[in-house]
C-alpha beads as a LAMMPS data file, in Angstrom:
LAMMPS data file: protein, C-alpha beads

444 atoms
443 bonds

1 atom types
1 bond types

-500.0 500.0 xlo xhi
-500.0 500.0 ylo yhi
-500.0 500.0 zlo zhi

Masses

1 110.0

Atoms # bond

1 1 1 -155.384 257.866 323.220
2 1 1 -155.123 258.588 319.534
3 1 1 -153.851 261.463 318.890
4 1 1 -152.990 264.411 316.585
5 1 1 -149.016 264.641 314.948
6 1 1 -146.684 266.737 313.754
7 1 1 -146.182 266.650 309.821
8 1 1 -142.744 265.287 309.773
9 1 1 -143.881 261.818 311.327
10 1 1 -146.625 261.240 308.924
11 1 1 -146.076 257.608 307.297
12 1 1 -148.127 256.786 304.254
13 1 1 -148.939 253.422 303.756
14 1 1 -150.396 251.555 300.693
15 1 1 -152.671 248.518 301.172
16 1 1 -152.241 246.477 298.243
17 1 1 -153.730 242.561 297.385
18 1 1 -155.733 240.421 295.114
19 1 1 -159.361 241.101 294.784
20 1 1 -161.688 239.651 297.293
21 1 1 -158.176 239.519 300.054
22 1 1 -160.490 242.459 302.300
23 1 1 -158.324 245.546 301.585
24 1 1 -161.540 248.090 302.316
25 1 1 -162.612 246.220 304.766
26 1 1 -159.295 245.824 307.065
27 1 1 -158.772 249.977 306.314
28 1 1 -162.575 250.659 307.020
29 1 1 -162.112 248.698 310.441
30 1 1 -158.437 250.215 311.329
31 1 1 -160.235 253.422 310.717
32 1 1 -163.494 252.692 313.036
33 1 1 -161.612 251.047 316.003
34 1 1 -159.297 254.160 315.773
35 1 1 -162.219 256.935 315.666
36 1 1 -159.952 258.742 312.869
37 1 1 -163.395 259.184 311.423
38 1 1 -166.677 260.317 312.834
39 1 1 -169.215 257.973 314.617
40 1 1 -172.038 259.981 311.685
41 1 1 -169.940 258.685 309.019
42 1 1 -169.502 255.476 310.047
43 1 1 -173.369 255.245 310.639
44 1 1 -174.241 256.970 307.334
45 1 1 -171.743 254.137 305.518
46 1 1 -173.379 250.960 308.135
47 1 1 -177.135 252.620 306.506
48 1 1 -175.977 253.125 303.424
49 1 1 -175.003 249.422 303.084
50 1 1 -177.980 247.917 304.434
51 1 1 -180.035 249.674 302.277
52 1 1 -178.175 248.502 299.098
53 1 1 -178.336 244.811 300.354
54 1 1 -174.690 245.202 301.307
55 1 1 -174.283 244.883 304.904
56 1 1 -170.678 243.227 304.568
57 1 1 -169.245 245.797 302.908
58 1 1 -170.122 248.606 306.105
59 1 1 -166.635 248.795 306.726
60 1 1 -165.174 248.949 303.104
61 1 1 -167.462 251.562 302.246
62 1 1 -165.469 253.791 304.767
63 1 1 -162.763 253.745 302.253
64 1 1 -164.474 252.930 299.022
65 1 1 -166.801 256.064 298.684
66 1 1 -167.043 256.552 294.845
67 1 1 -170.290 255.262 293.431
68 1 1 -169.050 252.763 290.905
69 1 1 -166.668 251.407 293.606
70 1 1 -169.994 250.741 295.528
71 1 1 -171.993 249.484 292.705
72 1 1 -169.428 247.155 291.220
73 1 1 -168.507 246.055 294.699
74 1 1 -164.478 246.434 294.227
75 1 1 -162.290 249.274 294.640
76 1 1 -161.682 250.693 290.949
77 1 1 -159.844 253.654 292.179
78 1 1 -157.052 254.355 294.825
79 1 1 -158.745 255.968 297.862
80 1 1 -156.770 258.016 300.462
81 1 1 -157.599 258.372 304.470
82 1 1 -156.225 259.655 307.466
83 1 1 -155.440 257.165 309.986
84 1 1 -154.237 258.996 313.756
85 1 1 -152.684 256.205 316.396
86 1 1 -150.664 257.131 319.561
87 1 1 -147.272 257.819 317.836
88 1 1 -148.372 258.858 314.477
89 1 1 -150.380 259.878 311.983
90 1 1 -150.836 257.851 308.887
91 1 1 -152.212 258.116 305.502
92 1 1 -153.859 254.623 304.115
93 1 1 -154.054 254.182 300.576
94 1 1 -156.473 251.445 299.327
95 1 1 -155.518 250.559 295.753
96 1 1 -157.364 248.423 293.145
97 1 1 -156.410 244.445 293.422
98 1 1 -157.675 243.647 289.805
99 1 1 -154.671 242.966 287.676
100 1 1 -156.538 245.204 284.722
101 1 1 -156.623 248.181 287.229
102 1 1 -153.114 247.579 287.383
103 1 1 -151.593 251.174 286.243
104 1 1 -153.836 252.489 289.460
105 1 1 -152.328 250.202 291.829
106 1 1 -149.087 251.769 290.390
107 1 1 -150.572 255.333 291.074
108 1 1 -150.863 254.561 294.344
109 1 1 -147.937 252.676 295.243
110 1 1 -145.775 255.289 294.089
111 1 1 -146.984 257.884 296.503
112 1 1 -146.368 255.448 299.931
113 1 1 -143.345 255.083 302.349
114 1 1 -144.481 251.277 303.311
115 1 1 -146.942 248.517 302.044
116 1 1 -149.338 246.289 303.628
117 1 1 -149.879 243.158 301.107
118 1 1 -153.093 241.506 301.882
119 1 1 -153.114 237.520 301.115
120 1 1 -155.973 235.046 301.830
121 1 1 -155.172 231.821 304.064
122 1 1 -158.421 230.373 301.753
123 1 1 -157.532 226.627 300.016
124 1 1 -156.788 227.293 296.737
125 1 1 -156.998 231.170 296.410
126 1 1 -153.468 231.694 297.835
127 1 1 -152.417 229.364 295.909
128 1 1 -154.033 230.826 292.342
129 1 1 -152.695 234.446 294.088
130 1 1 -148.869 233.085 293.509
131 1 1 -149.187 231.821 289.911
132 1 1 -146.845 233.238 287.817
133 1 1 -149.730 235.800 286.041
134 1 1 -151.343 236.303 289.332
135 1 1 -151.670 239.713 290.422
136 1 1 -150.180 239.100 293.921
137 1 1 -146.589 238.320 292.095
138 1 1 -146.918 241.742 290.489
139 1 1 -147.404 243.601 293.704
140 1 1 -145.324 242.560 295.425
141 1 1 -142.423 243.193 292.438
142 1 1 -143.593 246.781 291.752
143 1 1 -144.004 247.616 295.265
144 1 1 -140.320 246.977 295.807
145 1 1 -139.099 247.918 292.091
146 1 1 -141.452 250.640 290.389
147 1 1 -141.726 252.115 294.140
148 1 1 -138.786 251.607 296.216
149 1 1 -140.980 251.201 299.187
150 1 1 -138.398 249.279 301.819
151 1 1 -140.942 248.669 304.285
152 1 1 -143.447 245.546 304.039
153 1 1 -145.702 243.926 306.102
154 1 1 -147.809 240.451 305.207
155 1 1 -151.656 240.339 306.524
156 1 1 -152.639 236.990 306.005
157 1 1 -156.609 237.951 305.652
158 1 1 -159.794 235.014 305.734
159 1 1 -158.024 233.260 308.780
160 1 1 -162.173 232.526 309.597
161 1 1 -162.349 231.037 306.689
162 1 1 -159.605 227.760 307.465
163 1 1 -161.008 227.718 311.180
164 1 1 -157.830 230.048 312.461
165 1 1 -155.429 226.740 311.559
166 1 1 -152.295 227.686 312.327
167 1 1 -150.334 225.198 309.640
168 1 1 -152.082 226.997 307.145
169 1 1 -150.614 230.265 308.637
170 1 1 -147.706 229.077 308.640
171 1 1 -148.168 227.251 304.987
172 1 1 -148.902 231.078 303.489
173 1 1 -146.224 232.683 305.523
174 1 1 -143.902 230.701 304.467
175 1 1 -144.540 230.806 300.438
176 1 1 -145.529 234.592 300.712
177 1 1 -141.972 235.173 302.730
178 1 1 -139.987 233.009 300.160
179 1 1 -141.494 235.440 296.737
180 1 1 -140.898 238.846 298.873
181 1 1 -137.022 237.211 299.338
182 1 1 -136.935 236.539 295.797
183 1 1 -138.149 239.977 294.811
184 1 1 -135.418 241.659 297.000
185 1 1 -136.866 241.853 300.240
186 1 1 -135.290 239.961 303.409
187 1 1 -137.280 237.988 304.894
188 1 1 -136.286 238.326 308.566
189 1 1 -137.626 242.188 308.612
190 1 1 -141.590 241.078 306.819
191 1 1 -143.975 240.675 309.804
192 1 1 -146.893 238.121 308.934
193 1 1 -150.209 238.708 311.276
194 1 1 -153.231 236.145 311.032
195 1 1 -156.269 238.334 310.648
196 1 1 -160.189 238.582 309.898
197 1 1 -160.853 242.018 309.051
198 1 1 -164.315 241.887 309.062
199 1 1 -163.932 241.179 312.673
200 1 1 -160.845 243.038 313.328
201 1 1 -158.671 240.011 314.590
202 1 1 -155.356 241.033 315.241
203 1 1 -156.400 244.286 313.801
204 1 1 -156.322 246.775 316.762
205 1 1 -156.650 244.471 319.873
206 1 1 -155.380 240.908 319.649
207 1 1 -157.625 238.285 318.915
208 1 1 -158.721 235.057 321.058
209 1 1 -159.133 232.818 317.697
210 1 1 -155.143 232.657 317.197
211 1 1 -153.690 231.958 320.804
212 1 1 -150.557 230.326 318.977
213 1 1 -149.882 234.160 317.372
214 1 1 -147.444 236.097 319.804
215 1 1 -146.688 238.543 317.150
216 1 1 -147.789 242.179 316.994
217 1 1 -151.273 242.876 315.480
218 1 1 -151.410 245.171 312.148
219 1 1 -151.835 248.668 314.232
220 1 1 -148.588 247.519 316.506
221 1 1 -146.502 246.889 313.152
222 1 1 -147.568 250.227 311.352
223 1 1 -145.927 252.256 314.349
224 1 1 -143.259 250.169 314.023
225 1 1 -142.872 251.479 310.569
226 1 1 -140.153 254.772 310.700
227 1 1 -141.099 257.200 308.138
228 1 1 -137.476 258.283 305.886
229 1 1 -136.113 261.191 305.883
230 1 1 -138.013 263.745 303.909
231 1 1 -136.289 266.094 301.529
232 1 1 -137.716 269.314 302.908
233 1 1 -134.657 271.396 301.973
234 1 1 -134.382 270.421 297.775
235 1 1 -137.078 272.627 295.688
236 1 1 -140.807 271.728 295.445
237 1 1 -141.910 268.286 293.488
238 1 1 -145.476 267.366 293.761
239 1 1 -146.740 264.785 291.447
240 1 1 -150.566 265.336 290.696
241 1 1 -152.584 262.375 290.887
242 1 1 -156.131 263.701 290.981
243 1 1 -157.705 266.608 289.079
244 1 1 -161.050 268.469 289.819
245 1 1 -163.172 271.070 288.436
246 1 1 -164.623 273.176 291.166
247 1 1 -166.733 275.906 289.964
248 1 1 -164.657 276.331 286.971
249 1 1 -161.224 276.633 289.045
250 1 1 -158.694 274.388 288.789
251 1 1 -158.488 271.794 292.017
252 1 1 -155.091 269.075 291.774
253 1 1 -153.957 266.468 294.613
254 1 1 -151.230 264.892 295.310
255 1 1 -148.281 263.982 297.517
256 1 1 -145.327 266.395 298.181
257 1 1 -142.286 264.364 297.589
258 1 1 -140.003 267.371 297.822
259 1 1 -139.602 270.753 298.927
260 1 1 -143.459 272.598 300.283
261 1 1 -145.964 274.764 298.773
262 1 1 -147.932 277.190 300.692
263 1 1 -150.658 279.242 299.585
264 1 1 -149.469 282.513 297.684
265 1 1 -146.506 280.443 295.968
266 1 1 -146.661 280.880 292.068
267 1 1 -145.500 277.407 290.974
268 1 1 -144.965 275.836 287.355
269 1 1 -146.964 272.595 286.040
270 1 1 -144.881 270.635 283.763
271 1 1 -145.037 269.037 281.527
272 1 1 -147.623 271.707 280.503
273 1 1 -145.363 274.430 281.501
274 1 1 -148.000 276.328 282.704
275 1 1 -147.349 279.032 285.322
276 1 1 -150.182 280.014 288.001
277 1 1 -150.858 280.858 291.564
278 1 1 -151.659 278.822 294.476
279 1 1 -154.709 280.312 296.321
280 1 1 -155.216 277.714 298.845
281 1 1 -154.071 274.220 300.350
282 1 1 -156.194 271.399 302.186
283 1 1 -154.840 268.803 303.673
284 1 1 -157.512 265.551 304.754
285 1 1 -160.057 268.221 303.894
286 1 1 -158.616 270.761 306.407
287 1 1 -157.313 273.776 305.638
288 1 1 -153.757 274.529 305.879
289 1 1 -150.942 277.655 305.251
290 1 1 -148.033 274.842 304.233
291 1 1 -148.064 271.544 302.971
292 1 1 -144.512 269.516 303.832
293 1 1 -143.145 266.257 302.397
294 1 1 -145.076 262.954 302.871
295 1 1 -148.419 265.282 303.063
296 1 1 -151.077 264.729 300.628
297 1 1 -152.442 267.786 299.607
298 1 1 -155.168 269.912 297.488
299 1 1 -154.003 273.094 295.495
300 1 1 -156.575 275.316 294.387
301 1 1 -154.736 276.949 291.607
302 1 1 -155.814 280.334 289.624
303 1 1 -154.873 281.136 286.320
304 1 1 -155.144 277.551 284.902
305 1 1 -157.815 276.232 283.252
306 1 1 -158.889 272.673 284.486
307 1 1 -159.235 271.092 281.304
308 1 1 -155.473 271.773 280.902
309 1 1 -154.525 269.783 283.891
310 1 1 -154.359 265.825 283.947
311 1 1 -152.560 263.337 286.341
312 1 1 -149.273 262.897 285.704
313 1 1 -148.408 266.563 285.987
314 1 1 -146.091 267.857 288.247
315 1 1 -146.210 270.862 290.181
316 1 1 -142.650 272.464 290.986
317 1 1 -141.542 275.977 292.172
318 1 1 -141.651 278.865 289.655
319 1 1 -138.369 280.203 291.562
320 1 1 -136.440 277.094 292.076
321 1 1 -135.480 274.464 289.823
322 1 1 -138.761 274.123 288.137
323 1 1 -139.683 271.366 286.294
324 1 1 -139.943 270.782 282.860
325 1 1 -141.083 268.779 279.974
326 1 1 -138.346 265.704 278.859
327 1 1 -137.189 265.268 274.924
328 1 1 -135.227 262.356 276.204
329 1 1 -134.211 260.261 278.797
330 1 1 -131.013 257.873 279.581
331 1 1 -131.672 254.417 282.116
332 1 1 -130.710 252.135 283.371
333 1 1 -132.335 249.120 282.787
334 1 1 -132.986 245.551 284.072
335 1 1 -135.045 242.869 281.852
336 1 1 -137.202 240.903 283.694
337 1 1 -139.363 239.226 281.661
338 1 1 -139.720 239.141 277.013
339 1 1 -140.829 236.953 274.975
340 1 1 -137.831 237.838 272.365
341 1 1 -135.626 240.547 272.855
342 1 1 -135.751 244.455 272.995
343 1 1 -134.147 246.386 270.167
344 1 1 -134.057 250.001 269.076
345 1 1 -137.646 251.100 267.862
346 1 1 -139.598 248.979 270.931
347 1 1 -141.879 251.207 271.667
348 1 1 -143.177 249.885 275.545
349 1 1 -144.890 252.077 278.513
350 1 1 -143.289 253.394 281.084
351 1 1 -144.993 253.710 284.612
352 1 1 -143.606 256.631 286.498
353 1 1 -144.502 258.752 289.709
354 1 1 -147.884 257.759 289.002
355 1 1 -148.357 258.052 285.179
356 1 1 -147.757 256.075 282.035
357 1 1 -146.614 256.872 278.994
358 1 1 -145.452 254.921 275.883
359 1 1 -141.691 255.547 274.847
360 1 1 -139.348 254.355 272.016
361 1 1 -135.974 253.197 272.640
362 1 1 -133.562 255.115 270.668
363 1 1 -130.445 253.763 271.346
364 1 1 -129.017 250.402 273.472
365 1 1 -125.754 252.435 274.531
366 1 1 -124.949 249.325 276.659
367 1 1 -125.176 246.031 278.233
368 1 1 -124.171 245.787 281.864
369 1 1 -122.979 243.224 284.191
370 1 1 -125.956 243.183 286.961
371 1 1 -124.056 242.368 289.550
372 1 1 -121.235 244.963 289.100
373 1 1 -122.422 247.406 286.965
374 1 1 -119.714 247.035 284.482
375 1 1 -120.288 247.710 280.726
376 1 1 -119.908 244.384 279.029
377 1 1 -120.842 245.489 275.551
378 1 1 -121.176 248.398 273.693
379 1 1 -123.922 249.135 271.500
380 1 1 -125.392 245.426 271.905
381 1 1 -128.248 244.870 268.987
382 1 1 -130.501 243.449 271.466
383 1 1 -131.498 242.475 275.092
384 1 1 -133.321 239.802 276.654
385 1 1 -134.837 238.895 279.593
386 1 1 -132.242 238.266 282.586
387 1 1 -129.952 241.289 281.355
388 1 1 -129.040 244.813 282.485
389 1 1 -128.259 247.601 279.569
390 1 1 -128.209 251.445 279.727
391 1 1 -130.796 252.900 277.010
392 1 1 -132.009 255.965 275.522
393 1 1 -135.640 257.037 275.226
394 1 1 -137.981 259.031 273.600
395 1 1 -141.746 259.982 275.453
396 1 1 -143.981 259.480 272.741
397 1 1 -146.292 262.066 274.451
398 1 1 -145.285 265.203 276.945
399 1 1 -144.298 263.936 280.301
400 1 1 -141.831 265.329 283.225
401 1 1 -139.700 263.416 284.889
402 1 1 -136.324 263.527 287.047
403 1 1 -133.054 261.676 287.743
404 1 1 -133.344 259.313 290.430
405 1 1 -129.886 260.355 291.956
406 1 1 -131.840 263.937 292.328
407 1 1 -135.617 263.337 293.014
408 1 1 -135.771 259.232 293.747
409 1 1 -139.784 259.743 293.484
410 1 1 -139.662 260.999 290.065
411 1 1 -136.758 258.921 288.787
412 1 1 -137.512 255.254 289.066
413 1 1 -140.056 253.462 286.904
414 1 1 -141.553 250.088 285.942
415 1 1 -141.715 249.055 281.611
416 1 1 -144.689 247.135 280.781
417 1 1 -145.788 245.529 277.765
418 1 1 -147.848 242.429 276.788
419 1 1 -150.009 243.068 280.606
420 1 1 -147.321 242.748 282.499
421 1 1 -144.007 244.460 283.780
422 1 1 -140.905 243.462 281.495
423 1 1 -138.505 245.883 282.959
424 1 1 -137.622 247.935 285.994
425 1 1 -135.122 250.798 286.153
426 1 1 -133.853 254.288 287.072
427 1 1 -133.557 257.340 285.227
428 1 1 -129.492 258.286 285.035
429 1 1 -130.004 261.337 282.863
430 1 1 -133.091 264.118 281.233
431 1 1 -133.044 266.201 278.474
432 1 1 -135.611 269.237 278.616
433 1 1 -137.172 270.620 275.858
434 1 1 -136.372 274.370 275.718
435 1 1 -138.856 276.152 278.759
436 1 1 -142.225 277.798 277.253
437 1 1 -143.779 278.513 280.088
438 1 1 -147.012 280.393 279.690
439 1 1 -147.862 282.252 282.880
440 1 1 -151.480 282.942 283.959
441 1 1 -151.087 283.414 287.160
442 1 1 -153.601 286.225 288.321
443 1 1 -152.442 289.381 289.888
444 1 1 -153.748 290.660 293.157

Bonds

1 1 1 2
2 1 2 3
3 1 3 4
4 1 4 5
5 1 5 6
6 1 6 7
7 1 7 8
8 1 8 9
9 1 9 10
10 1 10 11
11 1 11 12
12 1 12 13
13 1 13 14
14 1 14 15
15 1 15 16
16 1 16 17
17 1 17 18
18 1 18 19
19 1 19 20
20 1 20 21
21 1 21 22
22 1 22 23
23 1 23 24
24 1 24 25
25 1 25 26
26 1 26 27
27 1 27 28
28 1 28 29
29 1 29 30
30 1 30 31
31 1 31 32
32 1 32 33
33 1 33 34
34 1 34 35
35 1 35 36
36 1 36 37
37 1 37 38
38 1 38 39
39 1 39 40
40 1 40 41
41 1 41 42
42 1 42 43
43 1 43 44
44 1 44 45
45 1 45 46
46 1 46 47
47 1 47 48
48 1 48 49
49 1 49 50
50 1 50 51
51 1 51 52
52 1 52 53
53 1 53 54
54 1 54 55
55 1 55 56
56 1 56 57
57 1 57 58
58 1 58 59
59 1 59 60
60 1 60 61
61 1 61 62
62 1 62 63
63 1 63 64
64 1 64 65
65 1 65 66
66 1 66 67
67 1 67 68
68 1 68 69
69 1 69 70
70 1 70 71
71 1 71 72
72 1 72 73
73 1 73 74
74 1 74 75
75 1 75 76
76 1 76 77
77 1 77 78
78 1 78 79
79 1 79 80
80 1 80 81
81 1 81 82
82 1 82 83
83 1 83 84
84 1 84 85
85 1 85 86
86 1 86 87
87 1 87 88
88 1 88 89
89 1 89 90
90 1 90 91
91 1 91 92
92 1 92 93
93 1 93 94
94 1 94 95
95 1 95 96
96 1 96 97
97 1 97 98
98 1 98 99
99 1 99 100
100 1 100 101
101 1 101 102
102 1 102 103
103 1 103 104
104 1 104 105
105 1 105 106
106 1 106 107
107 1 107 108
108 1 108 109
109 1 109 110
110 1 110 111
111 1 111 112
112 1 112 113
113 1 113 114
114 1 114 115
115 1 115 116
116 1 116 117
117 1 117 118
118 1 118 119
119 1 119 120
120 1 120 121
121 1 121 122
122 1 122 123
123 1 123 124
124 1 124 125
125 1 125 126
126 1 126 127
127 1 127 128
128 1 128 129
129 1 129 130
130 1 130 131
131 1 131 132
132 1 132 133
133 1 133 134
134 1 134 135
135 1 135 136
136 1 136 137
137 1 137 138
138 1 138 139
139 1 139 140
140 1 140 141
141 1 141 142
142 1 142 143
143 1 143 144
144 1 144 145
145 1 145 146
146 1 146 147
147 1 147 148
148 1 148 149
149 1 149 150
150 1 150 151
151 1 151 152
152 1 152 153
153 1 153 154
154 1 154 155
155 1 155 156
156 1 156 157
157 1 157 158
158 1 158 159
159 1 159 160
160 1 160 161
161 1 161 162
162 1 162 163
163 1 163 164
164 1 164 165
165 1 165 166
166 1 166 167
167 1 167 168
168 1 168 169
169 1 169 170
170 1 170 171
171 1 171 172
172 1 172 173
173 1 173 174
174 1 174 175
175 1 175 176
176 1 176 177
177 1 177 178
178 1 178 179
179 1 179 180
180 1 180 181
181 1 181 182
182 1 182 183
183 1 183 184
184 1 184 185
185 1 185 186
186 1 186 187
187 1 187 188
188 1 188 189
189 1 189 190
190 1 190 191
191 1 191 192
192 1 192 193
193 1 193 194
194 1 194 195
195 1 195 196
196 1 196 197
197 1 197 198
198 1 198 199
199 1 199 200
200 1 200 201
201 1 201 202
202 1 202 203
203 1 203 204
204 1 204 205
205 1 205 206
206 1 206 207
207 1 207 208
208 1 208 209
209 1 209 210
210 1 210 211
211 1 211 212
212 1 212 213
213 1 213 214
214 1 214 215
215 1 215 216
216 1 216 217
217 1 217 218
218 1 218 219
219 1 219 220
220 1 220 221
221 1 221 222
222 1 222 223
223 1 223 224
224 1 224 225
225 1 225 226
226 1 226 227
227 1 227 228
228 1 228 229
229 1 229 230
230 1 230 231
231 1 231 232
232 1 232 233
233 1 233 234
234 1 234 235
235 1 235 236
236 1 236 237
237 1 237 238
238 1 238 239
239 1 239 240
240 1 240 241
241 1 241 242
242 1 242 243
243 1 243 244
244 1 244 245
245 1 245 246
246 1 246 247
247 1 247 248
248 1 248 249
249 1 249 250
250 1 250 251
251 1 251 252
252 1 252 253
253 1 253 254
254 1 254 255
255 1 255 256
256 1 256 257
257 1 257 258
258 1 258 259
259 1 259 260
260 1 260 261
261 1 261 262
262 1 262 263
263 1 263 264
264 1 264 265
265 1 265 266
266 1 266 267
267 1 267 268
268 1 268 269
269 1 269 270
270 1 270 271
271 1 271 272
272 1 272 273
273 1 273 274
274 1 274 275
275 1 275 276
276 1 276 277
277 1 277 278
278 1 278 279
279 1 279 280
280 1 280 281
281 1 281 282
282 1 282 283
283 1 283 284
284 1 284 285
285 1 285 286
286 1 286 287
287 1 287 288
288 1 288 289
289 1 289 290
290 1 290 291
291 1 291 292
292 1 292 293
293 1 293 294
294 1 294 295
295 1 295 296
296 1 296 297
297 1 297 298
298 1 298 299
299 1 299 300
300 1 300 301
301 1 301 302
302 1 302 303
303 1 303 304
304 1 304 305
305 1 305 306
306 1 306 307
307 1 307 308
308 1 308 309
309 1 309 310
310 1 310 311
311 1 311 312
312 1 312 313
313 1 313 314
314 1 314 315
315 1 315 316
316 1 316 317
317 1 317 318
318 1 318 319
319 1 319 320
320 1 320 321
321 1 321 322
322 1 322 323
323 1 323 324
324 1 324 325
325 1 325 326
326 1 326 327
327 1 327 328
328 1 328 329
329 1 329 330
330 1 330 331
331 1 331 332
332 1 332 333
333 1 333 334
334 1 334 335
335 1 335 336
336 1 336 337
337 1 337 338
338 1 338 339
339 1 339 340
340 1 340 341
341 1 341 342
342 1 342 343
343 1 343 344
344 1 344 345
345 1 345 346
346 1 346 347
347 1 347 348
348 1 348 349
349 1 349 350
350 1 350 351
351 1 351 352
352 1 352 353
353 1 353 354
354 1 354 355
355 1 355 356
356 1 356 357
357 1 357 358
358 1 358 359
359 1 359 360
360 1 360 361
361 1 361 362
362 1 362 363
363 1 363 364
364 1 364 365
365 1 365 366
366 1 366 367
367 1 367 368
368 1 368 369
369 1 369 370
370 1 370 371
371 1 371 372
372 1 372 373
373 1 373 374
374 1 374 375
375 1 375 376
376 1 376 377
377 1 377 378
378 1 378 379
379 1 379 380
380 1 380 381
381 1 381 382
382 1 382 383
383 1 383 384
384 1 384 385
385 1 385 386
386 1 386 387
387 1 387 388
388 1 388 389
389 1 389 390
390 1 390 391
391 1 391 392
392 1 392 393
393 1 393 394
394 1 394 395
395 1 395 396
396 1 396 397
397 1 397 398
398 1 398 399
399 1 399 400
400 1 400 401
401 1 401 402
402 1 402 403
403 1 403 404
404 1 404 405
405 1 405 406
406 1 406 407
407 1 407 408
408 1 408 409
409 1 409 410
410 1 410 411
411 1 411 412
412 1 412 413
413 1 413 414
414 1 414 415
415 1 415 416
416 1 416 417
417 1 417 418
418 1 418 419
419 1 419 420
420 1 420 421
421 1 421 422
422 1 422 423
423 1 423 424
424 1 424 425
425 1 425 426
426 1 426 427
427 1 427 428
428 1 428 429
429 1 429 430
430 1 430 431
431 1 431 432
432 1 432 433
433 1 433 434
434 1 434 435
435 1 435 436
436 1 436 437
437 1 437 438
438 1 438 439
439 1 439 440
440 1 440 441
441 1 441 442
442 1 442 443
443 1 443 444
């Protein structure tokens, strides 16, 4: 029943939550029940468990498979699978739930087309989930801010744990529903599902334990989801988020926002500017000719040394519009949180298509009316929290980005400062630095 699909109606889908909600878990079961891995790997991870005194975590070891994830017991890193159902396939992206592994969670988030926030039903950990410095409140703002992902679902996770009471369901959906309104989502399109991952309530199959639940269980609403439109006609953009060193050749993944890459394309790396050859593609570990929007792919790249390579970096056609390093950048900005105001000199990080880099505001060129967009003031000395302004920036280290009007992946980031996210905006305008790039790419 669950089958193979075409590229074009791949959806990937971030699983994001507090620590502890079951994020592993809920993918390693999804993944399991759906046989979109192999019966030896599921046995190898059930073994694997039991012998390190860990037979609860069977399932999230599906997902989690780096070592330290395994010995600290928490996902530390964003892990990516390949989930097949009857209408689509999807990619799952389990990201960290810690609020210091924060910047990850951004990594991840950036890269999906929807988002399945995990909260727990328990007494007193929803509630410590919603404070203001909780990392729950963060998600669910950066999910909808830093990455524009318009598609949300609520698994309410634990459900065990409060004997499957629905008024405590219904307690959770409703806070949880009222903070995604807040944030900018409506309310009316968020489907909440009662769950137990462990078990797989409401998972795959609906579960006995919630006969008040009509509602569609988590594998009904992800094929619900419709991937957007992919921009397979504008030039290549493919942000790296992983690098590797394979034999002394240069390995990079990531998600192709724009554009493909097949193998024999000679692409540019900015903001490295670094010009080199693309000798192969896999895709889920599975060799491919092409990789298309929405696909998460490996490049195996010649003529580029791997030390020279670092996440952040993105990959862009040597022939068409390639990317380039920025010298400056115009935004537009919206303050959502400071303790005083933000002047010229503030020199806060910005979290974009994955990476982070510190900036310095050069110039407040504006302050806006939010609602309208109007320019209220020009040249304001400061702005605080509550206010919209356009501003110019300087990276502080090399970084490419891109307009959001032009590549919406590349152009829309999150300021943070003082462990948590001050500011969200969009990038109106780049300056380049002049191109240097220094080709390597070997020649057959």
């Amino acid at each position: 029943i669950f089958v193979i699909w075409t590229a074009m109606s791949v959806l990937d889908v971030v699983v994001v939550g507090n620590t502890g909600t079951g994020k592993s878990t809920l993918c390693g079961h999804l993944l399991s029940a759906t046989q979109s891995v192999s019966s030896q790997r599921v046995d190898a991870a059930r073994k694997r468990a039991d012998e390190m005194g860990a037979p609860g975590k069977r399932l999230a070891w599906l997902m989690d498979r780096n070592t330290r994830d395994r010995e600290m017991g928490t996902t530390l890193t964003c892990s990516y699978e390949r989930l097949k159902t009857p209408s689509r396939g999807m990619t799952l992206i389990d990201v960290p739930g810690r609020r210091k592994y924060l910047k990850s969670m951004i990594t991840g988030a950036s890269q999906a087309d929807a988002a399945l926030v995990l909260v727990t039903a328990r007494e007193g950990e929803f509630e410590s989930s919603m404070l203001k410095e909780a990392a729950t409140r963060d998600h669910g703002l950066l999910i909808f801010t830093a990455a524009g992902i318009a598609k949300v679902a609520i698994a309410v996770t634990h459900m065990d744990g409060v004997d499957w009471n629905q008024e405590r369901f219904q307690t959770v959906e409703k806070e949880i529903l009222s903070y995604l309104k807040k944030v900018g989502y409506n309310p009316e399109t968020v489907k909440v599902v009662p769950v137990n991952a462990l078990e797989g309530d409401n998972l795959v199959t609906r579960s006995r334990n919630s006969p008040w639940y009509a509602g569609p269980t988590v594998i009904e609403i992800l094929q619900g989801m419709t991937p957007p439109k992919r921009d397979a006609e504008k030039p290549l953009r493919l942000c790296v988020v992983q690098t590797f060193d394979v034999g002394g050749q240069a390995v990079v993944t990531g998600r192709v926002e724009t554009g493909s890459v097949k193998a024999g394309d000679t692409v540019v790396v900015a903001p490295q500017g670094l010009r080199c050859l693309v000798e192969s593609l896999q895709h889920h570990g599975e060799t491919v000719q092409v990789g298309k929007p929405g696909e998460f792919v490996g490049l195996r790249l010649s003529g580029v040394k791997p030390a020279e390579l670092r996440r952040g970096a993105v990959v862009s056609d040597a022939q068409a519009d390639p990317a380039g390093a920025c010298s400056s950048l115009t935004a537009q900005l919206l303050v959502l949180s400071h303790p005083s105001e933000i002047r010229v000199g503030y020199c806060p990080v910005l979290s974009v298509h994955g990476t982070h880099v510190q900036c310095k505001i050069t110039e407040l060129k504006s302050r806006m009316d939010r609602r309208t967009g109007k320019e209220v003031e020009a040249n304001p000395e400061a702005i605080k929290a509550g206010e919209a302004a356009i501003i110019e920036l300087v990276p502080l280290k090399p970084l490419s980005l891109e307009t959001f009007g032009t590549y919406p992946a590349l152009g829309r980031f999150a300021m943070r400062d003082f462990g948590t996210t001050i500011a969200v905006g969009v990038i109106k305008k780049v300056e380049r630095f002049p191109a240097k790039s220094k080709s390597r790419e070997r020649v057959a």
